[in-house]
Structures are given as structure tokens and as C-alpha cells.
N, C-alpha and C positions, 0 to 999 in steps of 0.2 A: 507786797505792794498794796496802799489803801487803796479802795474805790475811786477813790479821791483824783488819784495819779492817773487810775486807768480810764477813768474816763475823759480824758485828754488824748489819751493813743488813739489813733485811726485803725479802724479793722476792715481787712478786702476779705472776702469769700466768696472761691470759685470751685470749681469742677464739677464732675459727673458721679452721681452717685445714686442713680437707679439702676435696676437690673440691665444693663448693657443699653444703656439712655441717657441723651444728652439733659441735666441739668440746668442747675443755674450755674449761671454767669454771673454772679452780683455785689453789691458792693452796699455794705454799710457802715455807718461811721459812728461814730462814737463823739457828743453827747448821746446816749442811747436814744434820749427823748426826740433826737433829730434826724434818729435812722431812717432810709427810707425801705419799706419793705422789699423784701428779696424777689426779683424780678427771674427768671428759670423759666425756661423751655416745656414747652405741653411733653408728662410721662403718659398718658393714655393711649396714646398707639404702640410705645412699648411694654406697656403691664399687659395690654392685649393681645400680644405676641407672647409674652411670658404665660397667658394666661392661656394659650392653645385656641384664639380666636381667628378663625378662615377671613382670609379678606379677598376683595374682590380681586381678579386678577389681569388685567385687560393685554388684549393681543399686543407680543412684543412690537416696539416703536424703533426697534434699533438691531442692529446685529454688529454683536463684536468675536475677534479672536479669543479673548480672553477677560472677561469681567473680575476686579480684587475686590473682595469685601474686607474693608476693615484698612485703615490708613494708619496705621502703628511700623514700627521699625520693619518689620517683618513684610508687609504688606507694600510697603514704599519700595524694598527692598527686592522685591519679587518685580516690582514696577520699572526699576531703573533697569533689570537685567532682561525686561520684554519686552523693551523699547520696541524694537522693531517689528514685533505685532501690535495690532487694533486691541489695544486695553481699555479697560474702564474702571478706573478706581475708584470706589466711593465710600464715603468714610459718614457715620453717620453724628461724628461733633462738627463745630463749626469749624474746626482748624486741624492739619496733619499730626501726627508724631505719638499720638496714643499715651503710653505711660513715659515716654522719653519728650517733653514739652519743654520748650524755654519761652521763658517772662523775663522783661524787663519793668527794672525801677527807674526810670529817671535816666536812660542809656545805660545802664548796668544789668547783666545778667544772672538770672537765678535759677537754682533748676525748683521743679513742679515731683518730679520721680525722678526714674531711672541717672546716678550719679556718676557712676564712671565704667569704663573698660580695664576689664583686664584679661582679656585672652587674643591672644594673635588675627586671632579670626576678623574682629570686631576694629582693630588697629588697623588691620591691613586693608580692609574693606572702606577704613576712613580716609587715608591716602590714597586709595584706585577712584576715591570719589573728587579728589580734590582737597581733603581737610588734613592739615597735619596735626594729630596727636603731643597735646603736653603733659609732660610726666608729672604723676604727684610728688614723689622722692619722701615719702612719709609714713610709716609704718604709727597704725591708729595707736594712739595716748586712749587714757583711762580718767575721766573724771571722778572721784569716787571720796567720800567723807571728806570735804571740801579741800582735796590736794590733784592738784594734775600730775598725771605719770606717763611719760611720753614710751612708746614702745613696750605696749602692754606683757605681750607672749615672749620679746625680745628680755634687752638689759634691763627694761623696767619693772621687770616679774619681782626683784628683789627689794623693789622700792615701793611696791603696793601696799597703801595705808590699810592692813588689815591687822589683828594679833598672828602673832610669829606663829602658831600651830595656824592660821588661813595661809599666811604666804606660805609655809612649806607643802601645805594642801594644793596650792598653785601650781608651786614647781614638782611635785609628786604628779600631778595631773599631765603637765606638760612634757615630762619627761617618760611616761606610759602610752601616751600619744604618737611620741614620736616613735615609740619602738614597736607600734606596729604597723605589718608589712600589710600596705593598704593593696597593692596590688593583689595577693595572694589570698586576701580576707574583702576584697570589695565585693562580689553579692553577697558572701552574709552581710554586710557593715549596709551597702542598700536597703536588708531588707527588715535590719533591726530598728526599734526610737534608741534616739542617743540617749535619753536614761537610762539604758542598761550598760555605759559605760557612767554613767557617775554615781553610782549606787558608792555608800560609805564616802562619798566625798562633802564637807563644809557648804551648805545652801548658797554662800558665796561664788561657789563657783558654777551653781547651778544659773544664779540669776543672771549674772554676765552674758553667759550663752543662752539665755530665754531670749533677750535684748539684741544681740548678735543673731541669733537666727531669728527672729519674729522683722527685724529690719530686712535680711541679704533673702532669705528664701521662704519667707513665708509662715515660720512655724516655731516654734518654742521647743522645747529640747522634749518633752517626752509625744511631740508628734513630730519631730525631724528628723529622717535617716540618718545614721549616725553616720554613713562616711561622708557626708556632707563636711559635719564638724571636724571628721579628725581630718580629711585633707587642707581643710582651711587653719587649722592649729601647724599642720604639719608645714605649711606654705608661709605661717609667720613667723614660726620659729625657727625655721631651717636655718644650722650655721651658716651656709653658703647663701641666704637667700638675698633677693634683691625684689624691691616693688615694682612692678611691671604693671602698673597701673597708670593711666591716661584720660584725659578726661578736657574739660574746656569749660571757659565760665559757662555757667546754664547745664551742666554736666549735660547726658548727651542729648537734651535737648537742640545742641549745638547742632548735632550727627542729623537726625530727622531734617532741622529748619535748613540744613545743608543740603540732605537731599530734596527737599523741596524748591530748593533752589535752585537746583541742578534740571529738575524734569521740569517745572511750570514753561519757562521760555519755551519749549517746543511740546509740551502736552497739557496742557491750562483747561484745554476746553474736555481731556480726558480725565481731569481728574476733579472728584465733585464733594463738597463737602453737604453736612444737615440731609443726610440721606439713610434713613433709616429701614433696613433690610426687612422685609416680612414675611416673605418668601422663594427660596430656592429649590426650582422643580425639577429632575432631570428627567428629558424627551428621548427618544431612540436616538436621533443623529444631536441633538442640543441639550444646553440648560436651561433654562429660565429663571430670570431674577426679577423679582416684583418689588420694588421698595416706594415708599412713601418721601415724598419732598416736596417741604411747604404741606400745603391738601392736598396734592396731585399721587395719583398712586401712577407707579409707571413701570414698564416690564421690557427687559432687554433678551436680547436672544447671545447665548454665547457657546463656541463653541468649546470653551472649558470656561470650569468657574474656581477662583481660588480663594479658602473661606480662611482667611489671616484676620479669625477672631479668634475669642475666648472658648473653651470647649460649652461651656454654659449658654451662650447663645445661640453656639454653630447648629448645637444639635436638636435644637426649639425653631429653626428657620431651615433646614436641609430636611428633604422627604427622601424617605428610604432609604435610611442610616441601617446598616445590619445590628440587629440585634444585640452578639458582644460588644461593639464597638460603641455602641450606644450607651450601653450598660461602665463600660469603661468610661465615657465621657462623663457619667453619672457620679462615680465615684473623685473627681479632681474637686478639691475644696480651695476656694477664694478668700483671700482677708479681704476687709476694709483698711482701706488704708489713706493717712490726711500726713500733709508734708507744709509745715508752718516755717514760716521763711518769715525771720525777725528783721527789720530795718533801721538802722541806726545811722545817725548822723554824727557819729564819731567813732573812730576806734575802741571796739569793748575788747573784742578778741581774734588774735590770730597765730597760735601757737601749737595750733596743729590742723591737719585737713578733715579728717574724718574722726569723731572723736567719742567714745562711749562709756554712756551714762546711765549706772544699771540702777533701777531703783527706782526710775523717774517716767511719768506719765512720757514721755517722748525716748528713743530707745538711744537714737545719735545723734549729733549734728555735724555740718558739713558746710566751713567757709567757703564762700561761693566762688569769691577771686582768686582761688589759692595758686592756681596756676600761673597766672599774671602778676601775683601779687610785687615779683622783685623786678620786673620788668622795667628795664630803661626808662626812663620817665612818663610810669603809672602814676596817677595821682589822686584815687579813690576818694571822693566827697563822701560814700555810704559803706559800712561794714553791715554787710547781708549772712546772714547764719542762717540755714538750711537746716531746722531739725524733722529728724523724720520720725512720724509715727502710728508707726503699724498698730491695727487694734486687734482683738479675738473677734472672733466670726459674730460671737452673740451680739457684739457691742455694736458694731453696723447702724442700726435705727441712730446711735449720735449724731452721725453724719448728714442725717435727715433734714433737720430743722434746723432753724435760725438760732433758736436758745442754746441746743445743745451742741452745734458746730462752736459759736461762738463762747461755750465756757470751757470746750475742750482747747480753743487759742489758750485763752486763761491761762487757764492749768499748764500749759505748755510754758507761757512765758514766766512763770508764777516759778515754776519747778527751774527755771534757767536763770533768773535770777539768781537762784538760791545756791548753782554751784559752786562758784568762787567769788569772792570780795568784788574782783572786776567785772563781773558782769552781772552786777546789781544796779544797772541802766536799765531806763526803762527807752524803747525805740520810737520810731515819730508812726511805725506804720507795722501794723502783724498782719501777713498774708496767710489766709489758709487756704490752701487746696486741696480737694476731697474726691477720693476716689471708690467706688464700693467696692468693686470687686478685681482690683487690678491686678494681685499677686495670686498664684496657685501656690499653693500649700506642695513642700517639698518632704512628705509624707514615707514614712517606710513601704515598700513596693510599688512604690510610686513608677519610679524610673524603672525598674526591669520588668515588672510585668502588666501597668497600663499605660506609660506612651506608648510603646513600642505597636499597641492597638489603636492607638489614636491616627498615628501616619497614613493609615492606609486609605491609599486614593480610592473613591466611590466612581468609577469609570471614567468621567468627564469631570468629576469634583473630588479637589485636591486640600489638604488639610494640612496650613502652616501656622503661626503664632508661635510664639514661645515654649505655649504648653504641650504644642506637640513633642517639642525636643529633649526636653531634660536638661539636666534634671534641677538643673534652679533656673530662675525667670530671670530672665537678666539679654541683653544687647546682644550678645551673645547670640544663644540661641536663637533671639528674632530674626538676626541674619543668616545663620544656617537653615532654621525654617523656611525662609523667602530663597536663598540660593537654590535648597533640594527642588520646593514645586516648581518652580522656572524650573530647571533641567526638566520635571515628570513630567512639563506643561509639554515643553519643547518636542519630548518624544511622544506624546497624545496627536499634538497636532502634526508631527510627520508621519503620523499612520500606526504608530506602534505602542504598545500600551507602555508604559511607566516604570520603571528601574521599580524592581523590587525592593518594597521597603524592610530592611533587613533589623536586628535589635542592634543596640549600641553595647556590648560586652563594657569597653574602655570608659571610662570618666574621665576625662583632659583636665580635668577641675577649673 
């Protein structure tokens, strides 16, 4: 694409991407020369907080049953099933839903992160909310040396454009995979990297799975627990299988804006957004939460506190974290992660839902309608393509600035052009939203020997998120995290201490 072209495209850029800090929110556009600069939220009370700085703390102003830190699936989650205690949710962006956010274009929706459900857990919990779940019915295509191959692991193994010694490298790989017995071999397979199953295999099939794992959990193949990969090889290729995946335009962006839906009519005034945590103190009978909103600092009294953050934060704002625990919380590593949502006012593509593209500065993408798309008289003005992409840890600082958010779009659209004939359109509007540290790295010994340290409740304070659970980030977990401390909360405040947090032996995948 010349310069020429691209500066005619409109560029949006949002999201959060300091150390567990709300950003900018901003929008510039393209003539460059007419952009107006990036307009973003003071980081200074949170680089303060990163940086171990004491703030004042004034005598609590409030008392509640239960204060949630952190307004992500997890923490919402925790919210709708404590209804009937005195909660206080507070969320320190300006809006719910964490990495699970829906945006719209013009009344169309798109997802920000978090894409779809695929475990019972996460379905069934969207129905008990009111939402009914629509199925993808699509097993991910391969874009790859400009041919699409629909059902990559599936029939399509034999029709990937590589030389016949890579395809039989594919199907060697896949058929090694599937014979083994992951039950019987799951902690080692936890606690191996998956390069130590693709050793002698064609770099081809290394990079597939760099792009596949750096998108679903966090990590590239020789930092991803290997059973990670073989149960998700094992779960596309299975003769019997079927996709049991679900999702909604705005993927589950849907789920959060639903549940905020659900709780605001009768808790609005308890739940608070641009409230930035700084410290959590626990008292003999209380907790104390001190957080910053607007310039007001302000301190509530609770008599539990539930921290449905990041382990990176929790343990920079919680005082007298036990030492292992602390030390485990140490050890979870975060990507950067930006999710460019291309806008087109005409159909370029829809011929498959979730679709990967190894090789390419962005890892998938993900038609945003696809759920809706055959629906009775649908009649989409916009095709919105959702490509996601995960970066390395080092690369973070792009997300930073204006220059470098905006040539990583670029490179995005630049690279998506270039896959097939038809979607060498260029679109009316590139959204980027940018996250620093959304994803925990799904690392070998990750899941069997530091979540299983992270769960454990601090007497009054209770530890959910994602990353408490294992062992990839995902919807999923958020709501098992928020189910468990509701229960631990429930037995704290009728007098008795908290279900023992036991390890998770089983992977449900």
C-alpha cells in the first residue's frame, strides 16, 4: 500500500498500557499533519505505586461486607454471585469488562480481547446470566503462501501449500500427537516447553505453533508447556470432534457488557469505575482499601477484600503477602498485547471465523459477525476483521507512543493486505487497542507448581483473576476464579475460614 493511500485511512487508538494503568483513550486521524495529539489519563499515581511509594492513607469513609478490586470477568463475576452482601467494586479504567471489552462501529460490534468460549463452565454461566451463546461451527483455516486452507489439523492437513516433505512433516507431527496418552503423561507435558516435542520437525511447523500459542496463551513454543499444545492438537484433530466453541459479535466483550447489565439497575452506586487501588492493608477484625479517584484519595473498611487483579499488581498493593507466595507471584510473566480491528465498508472477507497467519507481524484474525453473519435478515453495511497481536515481552515500549502504536497498525494492515488477492482493500478506519500486560504467559511449571501458590487466601484477602487458575487466561478461568472466592468469601464472613485451596491435578483443557 503507498503512503499515498494510507493517508486517507482514519486511525482510532485506545487502551491501557502502563504497568496496571488506565491510559489513553485517543483518537487520531490521518492526514497525519491534522492529527490531534494523544489525549491519555495521568500514569503518575501508578508508576508510584509500581515504584513502592507510601501514600497517604486517611481514616476509612465507608464500611463494606466485601470490597472487589479489579472489574474484569472475574471480578464482575464474584460481584453478581454477592449480590446480597454490601460490595464495592472498583475498577480502576473507565469502563467494566477488563480484557473481555466490546466496541462498537457505527451499531456493529467488535471485540478489543478476550474472543470466544469454549468450555462448559463459561456457556453455562452465560445462560444463568440471561445470554444465550452462538456457536462458531468452524474449525480455524490457515492462510499461508497466499492460499486459504480451511480446517487446518483437520482435512485440510493435506492441502497445505508447503513441499510434500513439510506436509508430511504435518501429518507425522499430528499423528505423534495424537498418540499420546495425555492423561497418563500430563505433569510431565506441564512441566516440559513444547520444543522438546518438535525437535527434527521442518521450522514450518514450529512457526504455526509460535502464532497459535503467542495468540491462545501467552507464549511461543519453546516457553509453552507442552500440554497445552498437544491437547489443543489433540481437541482439532480428533476423528470424533466437534467445535464447541461460542461466542457473540464483540466476542465476550458481549458476556462482561451483559453482566454489567445485569448488576447496574440495582448496584450502580456500588460499583465505581477510574479508581485506582494503592493500598490494601489488613487490620485484626478488617481490611483497608485506599485507592485514589479523580485527586481524592479514599479508604474504605471491608470486612473481606477480593483482589480480581493481575498477580503484578496484587502483590505491589496487598501488605503482608507470605513470602513463597510473593515469590511465586514473582515469577508469572505478562505479554504485551494490541488487537487491530480493520473496518471496511464492503465485503473483503468471510470465509472462515478465526483464521491463522504464521509469518505475519499479527498472529490471527477473527470476523467479528461470524455468529450473526447467516441470520435472517442480517444486513451488515461494515466487514470488521479482528486481527490479534501478541508481541514478546521486550517489544512492550511499541505500545507506548503514538509513532510506534501507530506503524505497528501499519504493519498490521500492510501484512493483511498481502494475504490473498481479496483483501488487498484498503478499509475507511484501523482501530488499535493496546494492552501491556493482559496475558500471563503459560510457561512450563507454571500450572502445577505456581498457581496452585497463588490461590491461597491472606485471612480476609482472597485471590482471583485468571491467573490464579490455570492454566491459560482465558473466560474461563476468570469465572472459576470469581465463583471459588465468592464461596471462600461466603465461608470468611459466616465465621469460618475458606475451603481449602487444594492443586488442580486434572487439565479440563
Amino acid at each position: 500500500m503507498s503512503p499515498n493511500r494510507r493517508d486517507f485511512i482514519r486511525f482510532v487508538v485506545a487502551g491501557a498500557v502502563a504497568s496496571g494503568c488506565p491510559m489513553e483513550a485517543a483518537l487520531f486521524a490521518v492526514p497525519a499533519a491534522a492529527a490531534p495529539a494523544i489525549e491519555g489519563e495521568e500514569n503518575k499515581i501508578c508508576h508510584q505505586v509500581r515504584d513502592g511509594k507510601v501514600f497517604s492513607r486517611p481514616a476509612a469513609s465507608a464500611n463494606q461486607d466485601v470490597v472487589i478490586v479489579g472489574g474484569g470477568i472475574s471480578g464482575l463475576t464474584a460481584a453478581y454471585l454477592l449480590q446480597k452482601r454490601a460490595f464495592l467494586l472498583l475498577e480502576k479504567e473507565p469502563h467494566f469488562g477488563g480484557n473481555a471489552y466490546l466496541m462498537e462501529y457505527q451499531g456493529q460490534a467488535y471485540a478489543t480481547g478476550s474472543a470466544f468460549a469454549d468450555n462448559e463452565v463459561a456457556v453455562a454461566f452465560a445462560k444463568e446470566i440471561g445470554l444465550e451463546p452462538l456457536p462458531v461451527n468452524n474449525f480455524d483455516p490457515t492462510i499461508v503462501n497466499g492460499e486459504f486452507v480451511a480446517d487446518t489439523w483437520g482435512d485440510g492437513i493435506d492441502k497445505l501449500p508447503y513441499p510434500p516433505t513439510v506436509r508430511e512433516a504435518f501429518k507425522k507431527f499430528r499423528k505423534e500427537l495424537l498418540a499420546v496418552d495425555f492423561k497418563k503423561r500430563e505433569q510431565e507435558l506441564f512441566n516440559i516447553p513444547f520444543t522438546d516435542l518438535l525437535k527434527d520437525y521442518p521450522p514450518e511447523i514450529k512457526l504455526w505453533w509460535d502464532g497459535f500459542g503467542a495468540s491462545s496463551w501467552g507464549a511461543r513454543s519453546e516457553d509453552t508447556a507442552a500440554a497445552l499444545a498437544v491437547s489443543q492438537l489433540q481437541w482439532m484433530a480428533a476423528p470424533d470432534r466437534k467445535d464447541d466453541r461460542y461466542t457473540w459479535p464483540g466476542g465476550l466483550g458481549a458476556l462482561s457488557k451483559h453482566l454489567v447489565d445485569v448488576l447496574q439497575p440495582k448496584h450502580a452506586e456500588r460499583m465505581q469505575t477510574g479508581a485506582t487501588i494503592v493500598a490494601v492493608t489488613p487490620e485484626k477484625n478488617a481490611v483497608n482499601v485506599t485507592y485514589m479517584q479523580a485527586t481524592e484519595l479514599k479508604t474504605v473498611s471491608a470486612k473481606a477484600v477480593i483482589m480480581a487483579t493481575p498477580k503484578f499488581i496484587t502483590r505491589r498493593v496487598v501488605e503482608g503477602i507470605p513470602e513463597k507466595q510473593d515469590e511465586a507471584m514473582q515469577q508469572m510473566r505478562y505479554i504485551p498485547y494490541a488487537l487491530v480491528n480493520l473496518i471496511f465498508d464492503k465485503e473483503v472477507y468471510r470465509k472462515g471465523y478465526d483464521n491463522w497467519c504464521p509469518g505475519n507481524s499479527f498472529t490471527d484474525f477473527i470476523v467479528a459477525d461470524w455468529v450473526i453473519r447467516n441470520q435472517p435478515g442480517y444486513h451488515p453495511k461494515y466487514n470488521i476483521l479482528s486481527c490479534y497481536t501478541p508481541l514478546p515481552e521486550e517489544e512492550r515500549r511499541l505500545l507506548l507512543t503514538e509513532p510506534s502504536a501507530r506503524k505497528l497498525a501499519g504493519d498490521v494492515l500492510k501484512d493483511f493486505q498481502k494475504l490473498l488477492p481479496a483483501t488487498n482493500v484498503d478499509p475507511i478506519e484501523v482501530h488499535l487497542y493496546r494492552r501491556g500486560h493482559p496475558m500471563y504467559m503459560a510457561t512450563p511449571g507454571l500450572y502445577t507448581k505456581v498457581q496452585p501458590l497463588l490461590r491461597a487466601p491472606l485471612d480476609r484477602v482472597f485471590f482471583a483473576n485468571t491467573d490464579s487458575e490455570g492454566p491459560i487466561s482465558s473466560t474461563t478461568q476468570a469465572i472459576t476464579g470469581g465463583r471459588r472466592v465468592a464461596q471462600e468469601v461466603e465461608h470468611r464472613l459466616a465465621g469460618r475460614h475458606a475451603p481449602e485451596v487444594r492443586d488442580r491435578p486434572v487439565f479440563a483443557g
